[in-house]
C-alpha positions in Angstrom: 119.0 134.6 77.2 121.7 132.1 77.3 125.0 134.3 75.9 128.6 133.0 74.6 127.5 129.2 74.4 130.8 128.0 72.6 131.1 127.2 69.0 132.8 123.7 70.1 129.6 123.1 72.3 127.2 123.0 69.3 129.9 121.6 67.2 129.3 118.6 70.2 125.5 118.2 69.8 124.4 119.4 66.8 125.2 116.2 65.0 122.9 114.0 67.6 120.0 115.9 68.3 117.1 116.0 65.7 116.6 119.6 65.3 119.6 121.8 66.6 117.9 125.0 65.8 114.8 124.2 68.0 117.3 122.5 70.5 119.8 126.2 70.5 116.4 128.4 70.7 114.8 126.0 73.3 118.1 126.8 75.6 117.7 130.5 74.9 114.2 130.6 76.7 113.3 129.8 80.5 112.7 126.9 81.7 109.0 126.5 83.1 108.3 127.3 86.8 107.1 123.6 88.0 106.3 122.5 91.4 105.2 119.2 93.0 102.7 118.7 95.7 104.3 116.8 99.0 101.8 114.6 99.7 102.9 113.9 103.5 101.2 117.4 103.8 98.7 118.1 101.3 96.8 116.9 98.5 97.4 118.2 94.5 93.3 119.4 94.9 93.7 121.1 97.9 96.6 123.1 96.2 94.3 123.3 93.5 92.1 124.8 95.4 94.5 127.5 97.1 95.8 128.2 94.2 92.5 129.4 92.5 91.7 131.0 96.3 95.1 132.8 95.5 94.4 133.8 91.7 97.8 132.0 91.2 97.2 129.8 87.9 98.8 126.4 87.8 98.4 123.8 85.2 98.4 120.2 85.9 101.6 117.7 84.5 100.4 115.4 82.4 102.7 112.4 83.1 102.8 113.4 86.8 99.7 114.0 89.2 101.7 115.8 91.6 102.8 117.8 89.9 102.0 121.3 88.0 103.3 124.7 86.2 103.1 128.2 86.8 104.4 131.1 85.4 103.7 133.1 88.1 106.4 134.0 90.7 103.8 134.2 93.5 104.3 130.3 93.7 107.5 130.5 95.9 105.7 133.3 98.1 102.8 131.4 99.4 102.0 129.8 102.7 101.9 126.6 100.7 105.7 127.1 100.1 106.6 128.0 103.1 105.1 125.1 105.2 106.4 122.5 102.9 103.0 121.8 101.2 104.5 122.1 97.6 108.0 121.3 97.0 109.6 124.1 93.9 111.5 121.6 91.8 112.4 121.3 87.9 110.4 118.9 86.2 113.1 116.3 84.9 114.4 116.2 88.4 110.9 114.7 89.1 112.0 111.7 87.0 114.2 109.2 89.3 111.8 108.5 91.8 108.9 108.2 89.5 110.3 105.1 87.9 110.6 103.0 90.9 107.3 104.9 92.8 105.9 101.1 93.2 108.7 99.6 94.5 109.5 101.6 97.7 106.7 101.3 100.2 108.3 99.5 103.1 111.7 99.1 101.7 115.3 100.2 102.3 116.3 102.9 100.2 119.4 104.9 99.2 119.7 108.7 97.6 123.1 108.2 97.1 123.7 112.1 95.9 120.9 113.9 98.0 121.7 117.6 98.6 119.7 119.5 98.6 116.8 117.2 98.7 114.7 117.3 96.1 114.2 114.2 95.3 115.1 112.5 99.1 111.2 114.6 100.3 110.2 113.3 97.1 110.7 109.7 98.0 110.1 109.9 101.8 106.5 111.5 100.4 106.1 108.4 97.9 107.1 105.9 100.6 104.6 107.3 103.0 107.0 108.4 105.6 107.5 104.0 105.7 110.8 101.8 105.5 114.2 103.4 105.6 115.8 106.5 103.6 118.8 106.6 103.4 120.3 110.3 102.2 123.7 111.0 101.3 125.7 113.7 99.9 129.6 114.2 100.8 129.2 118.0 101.1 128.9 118.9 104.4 127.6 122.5 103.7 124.9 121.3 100.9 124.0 118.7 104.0 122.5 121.9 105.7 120.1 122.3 102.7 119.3 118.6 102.6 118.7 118.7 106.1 116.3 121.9 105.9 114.5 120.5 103.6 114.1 117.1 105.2 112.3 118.7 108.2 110.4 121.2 106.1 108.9 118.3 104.3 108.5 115.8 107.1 110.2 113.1 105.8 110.8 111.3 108.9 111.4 108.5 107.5 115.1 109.3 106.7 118.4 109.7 108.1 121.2 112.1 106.7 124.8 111.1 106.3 128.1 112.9 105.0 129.7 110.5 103.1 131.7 109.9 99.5 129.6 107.2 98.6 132.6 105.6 97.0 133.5 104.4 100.5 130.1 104.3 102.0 129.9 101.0 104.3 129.1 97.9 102.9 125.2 97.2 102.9 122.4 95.8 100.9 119.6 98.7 99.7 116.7 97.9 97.6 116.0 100.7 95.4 119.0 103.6 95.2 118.8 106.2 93.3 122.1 107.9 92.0 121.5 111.5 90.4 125.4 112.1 89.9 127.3 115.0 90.1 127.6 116.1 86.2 128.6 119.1 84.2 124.7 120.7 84.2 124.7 121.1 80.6 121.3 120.5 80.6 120.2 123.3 83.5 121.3 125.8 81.0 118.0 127.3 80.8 118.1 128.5 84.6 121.6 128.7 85.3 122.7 130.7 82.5 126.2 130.8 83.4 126.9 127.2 83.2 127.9 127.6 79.6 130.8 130.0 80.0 132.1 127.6 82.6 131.6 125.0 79.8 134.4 122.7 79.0 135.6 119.0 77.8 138.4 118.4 80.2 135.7 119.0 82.8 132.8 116.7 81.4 136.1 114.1 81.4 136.8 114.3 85.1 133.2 113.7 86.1 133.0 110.7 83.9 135.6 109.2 85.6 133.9 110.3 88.8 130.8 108.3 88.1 132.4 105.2 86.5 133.3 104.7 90.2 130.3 105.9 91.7 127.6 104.3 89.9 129.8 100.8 90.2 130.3 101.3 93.8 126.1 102.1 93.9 125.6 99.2 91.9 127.4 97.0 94.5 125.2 98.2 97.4 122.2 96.7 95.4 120.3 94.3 97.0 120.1 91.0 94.4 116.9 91.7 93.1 117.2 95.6 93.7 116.6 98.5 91.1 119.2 101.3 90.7 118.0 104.9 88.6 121.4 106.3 87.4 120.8 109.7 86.0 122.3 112.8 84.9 121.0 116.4 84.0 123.7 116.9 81.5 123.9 116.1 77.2 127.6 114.5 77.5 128.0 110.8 76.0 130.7 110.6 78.4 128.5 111.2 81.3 125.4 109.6 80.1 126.0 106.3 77.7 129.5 105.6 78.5 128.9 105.6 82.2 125.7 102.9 82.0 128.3 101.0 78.8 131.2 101.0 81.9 128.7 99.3 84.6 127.9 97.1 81.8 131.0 96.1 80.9 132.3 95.6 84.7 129.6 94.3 86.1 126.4 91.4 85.9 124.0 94.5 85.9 121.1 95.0 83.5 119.6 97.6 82.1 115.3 97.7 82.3 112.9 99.9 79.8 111.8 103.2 80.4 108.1 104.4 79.5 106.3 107.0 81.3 103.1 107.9 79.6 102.6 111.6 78.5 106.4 112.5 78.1 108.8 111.9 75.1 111.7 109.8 75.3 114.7 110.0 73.3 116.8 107.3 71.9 120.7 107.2 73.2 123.7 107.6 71.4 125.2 104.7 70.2 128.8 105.6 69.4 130.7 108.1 70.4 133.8 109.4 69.3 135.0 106.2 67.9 133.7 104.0 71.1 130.8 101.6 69.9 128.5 101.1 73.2 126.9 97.8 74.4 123.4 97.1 72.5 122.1 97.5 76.2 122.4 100.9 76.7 119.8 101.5 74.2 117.2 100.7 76.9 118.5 103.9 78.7 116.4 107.3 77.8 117.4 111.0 77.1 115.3 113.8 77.0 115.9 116.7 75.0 114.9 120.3 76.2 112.8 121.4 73.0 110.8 117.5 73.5 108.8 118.5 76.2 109.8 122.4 77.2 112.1 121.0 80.2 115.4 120.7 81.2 117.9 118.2 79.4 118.2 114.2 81.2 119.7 110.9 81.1 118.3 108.1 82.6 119.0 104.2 83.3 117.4 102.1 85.3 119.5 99.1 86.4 118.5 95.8 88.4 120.9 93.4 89.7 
């Protein structure tokens, strides 16, 4: 059960999302154990298959193939798991890659944010081990994990470097994919500690953060490229007013969203006195109590 969320948290969200008490008792529940199938390695019917060998029940993901739920805990203990067959990842961090999944075959690609890898094996898998990957993360130790993974999966397809992408060397990528560093909010459901660690000086700090990251990612586009800024947090700051300052700096454009199967939410358009660019309205959310996930924000941005 998520414990001590502050009164000055709900006095945040309350007044944008549609129904705060499904929103509160949606974070006070786990979040579904989900899963994707690597494709390098396997195929989702020959998990399928395992699975029901195993007695381990799965249901599929609607508005992903790949992908499927459990609530069984088995999932992590099977060979499957251990060979890098399936990939144990939270459904909304599925998202990114997914809406630029026919623009990356053969192309030069950045995961600008990559530890520990979920979403880098996830591309490498969805390129077909073709073109370039490119992952970064400035953490050397989380580097470790992304690395790990990388082999597990067998994305070899990508190279790993350790670098603040705000001074990454100057080069022209197709697609990148920027899953900043944010304050979580919306990982509340399995990190239950993230709300006493909760506060607004801190959601202010990262969004100065990723003002500068996501225009620095946004001049490593290729013309012609597509950028997927996204967040797993609720904050304006982090989400609208980010996408509104890349707006307002830059020639970028903002690109619809649709995914069939999973509900969208619209942005905010105001915060706090600060009226955002009619733009940003092509950016999505996604609420936890929408679709029994985690909480996102997502953009996708061509130059």
């Amino acid at each position: 059960m998520v414990t001590g969320i502050p009164y000055s948290f709900k006095d945040r969200y309350f007044p944008i999302v549609d129904d705060p008490e499904a929103f509160l008792s949606c974070l006070n529940s786990q979040v579904p154990r989900s899963f994707r199938v690597n494709t390098l390695k396997s195929s989702a019917s020959h998990i399928k298959e395992r699975f029901d060998s195993y007695s381990i029940n799965i249901r599929p993901v609607q508005w992903y193939k790949d992908a499927f739920i459990s609530d069984e805990p088995e999932v992590g203990a099977t060979f499957e798991h251990l060979s890098g067959e399936i990939y144990v990842q939270e459904l909304v961090s599925m998202l990114p890659p997914l809406l630029v999944k026919d623009r990356i075959e053969d192309k030069i690609i950045l995961d600008g944010c990559a530890a520990p890898g979920s979403k880098t094996t996830q591309l490498a898998a969805m390129m077909k081990n073709k073109g370039l990957l490119v992952a970064n993360d400035i953490s050397y130790s989380r580097i470790k994990a992304l690395k790990f993974n990388q082999e597990k999966a067998g994305a070899a397809n990508t190279i790993i470097t350790n670098k603040d992408l705000r001074h990454f060397p100057k080069m022209e990528f197709d697609v990148i994919i920027l899953d900043a560093p944010c304050s979580s909010e919306g990982t509340i459901r399995k990190n239950f500690g993230i709300s006493s660690l909760w506060s607004e000086k801190h959601i202010n700090n990262l969004s100065k953060l990723q003002k500068q990251l996501i225009t620095k990612a946004f001049d490593l586009l290729a013309p012609g490229g597509f950028m997927v800024y996204s967040t797993c947090t609720f904050a304006p700051e982090e989400n609208e007013a980010v996408v509104d300052h890349l707006l307002s700096n830059t020639e970028a454009k903002l690109m619809d969203i649709q995914l069939s199967g999973l509900r969208f939410s619209k942005t905010i358009e105001e915060w706090k006195g600060t009226e955002f660019s009619s733009e940003v309205k092509k950016a999505r959310r996604i609420w936890p109590h929408h679709n029994n996930t985690g909480g996102f924000f997502l953009a996708k941005v061509t130059k």
